[in-house]
Residue frames relative to the residue before (quaternion, step in Angstrom):
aa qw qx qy qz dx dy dz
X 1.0000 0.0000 0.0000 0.0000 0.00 0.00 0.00
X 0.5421 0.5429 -0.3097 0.5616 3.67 1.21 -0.72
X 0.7811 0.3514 -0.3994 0.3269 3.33 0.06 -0.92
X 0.5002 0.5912 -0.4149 0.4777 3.67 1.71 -0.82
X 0.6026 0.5735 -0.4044 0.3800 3.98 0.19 -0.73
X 0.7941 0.3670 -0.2195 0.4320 3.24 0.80 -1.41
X 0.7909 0.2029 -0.3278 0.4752 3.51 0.67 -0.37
X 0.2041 0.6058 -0.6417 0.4237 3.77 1.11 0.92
X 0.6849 0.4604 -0.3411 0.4501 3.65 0.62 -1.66
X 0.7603 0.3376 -0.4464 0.3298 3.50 -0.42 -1.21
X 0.5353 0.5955 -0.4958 0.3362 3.83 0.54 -0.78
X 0.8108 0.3806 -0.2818 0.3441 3.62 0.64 -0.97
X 0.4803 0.5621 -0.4002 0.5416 3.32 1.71 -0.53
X 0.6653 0.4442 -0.3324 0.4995 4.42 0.61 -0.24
X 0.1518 -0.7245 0.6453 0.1889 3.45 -0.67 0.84
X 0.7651 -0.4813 0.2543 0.3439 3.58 -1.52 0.16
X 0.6508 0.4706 -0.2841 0.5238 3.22 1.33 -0.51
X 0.6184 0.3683 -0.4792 0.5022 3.53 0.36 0.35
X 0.7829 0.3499 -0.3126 0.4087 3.62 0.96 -0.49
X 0.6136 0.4564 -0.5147 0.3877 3.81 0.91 0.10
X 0.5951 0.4276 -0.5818 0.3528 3.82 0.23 -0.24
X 0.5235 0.4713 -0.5915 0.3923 4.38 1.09 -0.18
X 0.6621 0.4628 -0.4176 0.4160 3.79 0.52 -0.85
X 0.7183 0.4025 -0.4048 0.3978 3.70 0.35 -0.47
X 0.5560 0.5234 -0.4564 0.4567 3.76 0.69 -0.68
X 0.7895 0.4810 -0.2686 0.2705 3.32 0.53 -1.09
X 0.4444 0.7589 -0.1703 0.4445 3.29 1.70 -0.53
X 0.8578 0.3047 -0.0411 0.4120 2.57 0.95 -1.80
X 0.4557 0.5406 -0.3612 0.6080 3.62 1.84 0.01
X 0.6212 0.4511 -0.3861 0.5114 3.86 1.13 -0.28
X 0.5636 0.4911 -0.3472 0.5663 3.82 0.83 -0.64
X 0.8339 0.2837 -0.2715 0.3878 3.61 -0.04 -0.74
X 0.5080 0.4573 -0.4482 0.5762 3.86 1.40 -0.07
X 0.7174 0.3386 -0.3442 0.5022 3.99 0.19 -0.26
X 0.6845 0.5009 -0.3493 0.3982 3.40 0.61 0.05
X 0.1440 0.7923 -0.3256 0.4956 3.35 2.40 -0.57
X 0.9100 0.3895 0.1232 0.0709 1.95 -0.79 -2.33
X 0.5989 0.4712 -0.2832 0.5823 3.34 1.79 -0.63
X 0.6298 0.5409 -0.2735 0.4858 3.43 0.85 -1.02
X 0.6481 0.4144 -0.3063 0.5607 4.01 0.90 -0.58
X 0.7433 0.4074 -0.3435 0.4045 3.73 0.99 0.20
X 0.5257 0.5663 -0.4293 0.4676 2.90 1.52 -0.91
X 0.5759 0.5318 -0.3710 0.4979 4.18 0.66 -1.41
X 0.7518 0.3758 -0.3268 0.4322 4.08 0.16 -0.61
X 0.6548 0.4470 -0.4056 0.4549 3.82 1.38 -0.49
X 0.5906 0.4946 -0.3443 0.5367 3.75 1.24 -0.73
X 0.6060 0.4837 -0.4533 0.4397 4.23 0.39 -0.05
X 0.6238 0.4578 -0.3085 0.5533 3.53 1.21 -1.54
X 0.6151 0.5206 -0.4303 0.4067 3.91 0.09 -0.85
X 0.7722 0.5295 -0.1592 0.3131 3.37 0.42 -1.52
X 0.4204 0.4462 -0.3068 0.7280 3.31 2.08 -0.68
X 0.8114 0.3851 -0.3301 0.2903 3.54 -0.68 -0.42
X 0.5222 0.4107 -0.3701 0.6494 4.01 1.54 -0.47
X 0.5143 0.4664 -0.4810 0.5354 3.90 0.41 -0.19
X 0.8143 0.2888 -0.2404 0.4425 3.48 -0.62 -1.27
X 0.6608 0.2257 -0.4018 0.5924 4.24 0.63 0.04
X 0.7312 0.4554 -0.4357 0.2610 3.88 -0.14 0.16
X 0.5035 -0.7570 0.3741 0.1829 2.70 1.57 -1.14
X 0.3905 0.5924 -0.2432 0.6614 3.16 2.20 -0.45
X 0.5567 -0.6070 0.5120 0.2441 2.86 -1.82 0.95
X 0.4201 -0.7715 0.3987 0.2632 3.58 -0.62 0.73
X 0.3514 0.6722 -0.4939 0.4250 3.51 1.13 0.99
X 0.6368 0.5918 -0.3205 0.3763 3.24 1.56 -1.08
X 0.6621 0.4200 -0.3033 0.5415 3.43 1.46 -0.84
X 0.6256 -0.4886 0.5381 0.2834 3.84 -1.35 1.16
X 0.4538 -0.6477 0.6007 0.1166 3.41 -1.09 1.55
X 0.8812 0.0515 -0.1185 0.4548 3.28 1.04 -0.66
X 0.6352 -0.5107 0.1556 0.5581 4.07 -0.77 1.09
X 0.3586 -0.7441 0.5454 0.1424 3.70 -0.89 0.72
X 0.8090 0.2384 -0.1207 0.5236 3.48 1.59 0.56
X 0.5217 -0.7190 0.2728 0.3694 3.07 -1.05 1.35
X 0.6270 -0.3661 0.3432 0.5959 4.17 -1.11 -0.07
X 0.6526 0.5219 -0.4252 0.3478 3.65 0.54 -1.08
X 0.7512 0.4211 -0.2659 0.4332 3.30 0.37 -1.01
X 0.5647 0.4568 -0.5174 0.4525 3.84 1.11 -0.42
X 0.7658 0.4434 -0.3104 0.3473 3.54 0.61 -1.18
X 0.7687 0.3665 -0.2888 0.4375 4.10 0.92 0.04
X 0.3014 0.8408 -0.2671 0.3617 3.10 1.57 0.77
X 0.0848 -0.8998 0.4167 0.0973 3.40 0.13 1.04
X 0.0642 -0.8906 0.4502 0.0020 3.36 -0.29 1.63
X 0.3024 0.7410 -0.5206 0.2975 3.12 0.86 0.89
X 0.6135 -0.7158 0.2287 0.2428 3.09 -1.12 1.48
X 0.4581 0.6299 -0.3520 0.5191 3.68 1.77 0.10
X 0.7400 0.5184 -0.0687 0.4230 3.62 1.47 -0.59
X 0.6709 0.4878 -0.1369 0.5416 2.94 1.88 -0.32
């Protein structure tokens, strides 16, 4: 109950502008750590894939791009249906 009192006070002693740029910084270090993070999986799902079309094709695995040969946009509006391929 103390500890509510005391930061009941500071909250009112902080107007909003001093406290939205903490919510946005913080947001925005969350947006760029998940964005990291997608981009460090997507690079680990294109290495595993890239092993795995080797080992079923049978091609040398020079033939297949060391590195993703497309942008996210284009991985993510890609139509990979098997009429499309």
């Amino acid at each position: 109950m103390v500890t509510w009192q005391s930061l009941s006070k500071q909250a009112e002693q902080l107007s909003w502008r001093e406290i939205a740029p903490q919510g946005y910084r913080q947001r925005l270090a969350l947006i760029w750590q998940l964005v990291r993070s997608l981009l460090e999986g997507t690079m680990a799902a294109y290495a595993d894939a890239r092993t795995k079309a080797q080992a079923k094709t049978g091609l040398p695995i020079a033939l297949f791009p060391a590195e993703l040969p497309f942008t996210w946009e284009q991985a993510m509006t890609q139509d990979l249906t098997s009429e499309a391929v």
